[in-house]
C-alpha positions in Angstrom: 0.0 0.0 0.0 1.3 3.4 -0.9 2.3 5.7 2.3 -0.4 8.6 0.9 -2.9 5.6 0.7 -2.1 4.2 4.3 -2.5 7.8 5.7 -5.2 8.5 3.9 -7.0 5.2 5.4 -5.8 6.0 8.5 -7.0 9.0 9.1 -10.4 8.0 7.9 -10.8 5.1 10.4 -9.4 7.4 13.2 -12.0 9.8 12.4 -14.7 7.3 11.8 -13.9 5.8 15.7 -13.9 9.4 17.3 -16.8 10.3 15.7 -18.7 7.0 17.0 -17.3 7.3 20.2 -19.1 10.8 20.8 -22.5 9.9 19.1 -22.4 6.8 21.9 -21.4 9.7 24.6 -24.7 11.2 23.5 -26.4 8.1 22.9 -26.0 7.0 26.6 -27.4 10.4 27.5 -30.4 10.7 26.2 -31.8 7.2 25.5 -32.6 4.8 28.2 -30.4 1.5 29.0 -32.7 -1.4 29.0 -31.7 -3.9 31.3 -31.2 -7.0 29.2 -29.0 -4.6 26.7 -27.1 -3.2 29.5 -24.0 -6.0 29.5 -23.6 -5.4 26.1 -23.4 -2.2 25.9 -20.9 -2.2 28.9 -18.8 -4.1 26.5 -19.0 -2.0 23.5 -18.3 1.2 25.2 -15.7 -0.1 26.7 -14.5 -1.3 23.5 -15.2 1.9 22.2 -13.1 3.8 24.7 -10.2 1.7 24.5 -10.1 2.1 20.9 -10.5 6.4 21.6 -7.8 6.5 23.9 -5.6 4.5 21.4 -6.3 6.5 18.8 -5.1 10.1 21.0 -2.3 8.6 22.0 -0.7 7.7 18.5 -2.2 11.2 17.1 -0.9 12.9 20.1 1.3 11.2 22.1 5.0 9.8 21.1 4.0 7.7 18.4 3.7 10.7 16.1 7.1 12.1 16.6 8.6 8.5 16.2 6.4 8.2 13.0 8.0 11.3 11.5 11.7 10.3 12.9 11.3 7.3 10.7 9.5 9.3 7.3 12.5 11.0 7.7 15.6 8.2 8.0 13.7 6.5 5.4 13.4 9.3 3.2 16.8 10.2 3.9 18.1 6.1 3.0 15.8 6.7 -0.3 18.2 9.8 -1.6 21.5 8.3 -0.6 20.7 5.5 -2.9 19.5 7.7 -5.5 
């Protein structure tokens, strides 16, 4: 997969999982739980959550300066052997 592609997908499925995990915010808000539905949901928030907090810590954390420190040696490999 092309790096433009990759990024391109990846900022799409990071936006995609922040996006769900706010409409669920509200979601839980304003609409009942019904008691039978209520272990689920646990579960899928949770899931949901996990998946947030994942997602600010590569966009905002170290990951992203790590992911640029290796653009850059690989970039840099690429012109030597040019």
């Amino acid at each position: 997969m092309k790096k433009q592609a990759k990024d391109i997908f990846q900022y799409a499925l990071a936006t995609l999982i922040v996006l769900c995990f706010f409409a669920f915010l509200v979601l839980l808000i304003y609409k009942p739980i019904l008691t039978p539905n209520s272990e689920t949901l646990n579960i899928a928030a949770g899931a949901l959550m996990s998946a947030f907090g994942m997602i600010i810590g590569y966009f905002f954390g170290s990951s992203v300066g790590s992911q640029r420190k290796t653009d850059i040696i690989a970039e840099q490999n690429e012109n030597d052997n040019n």
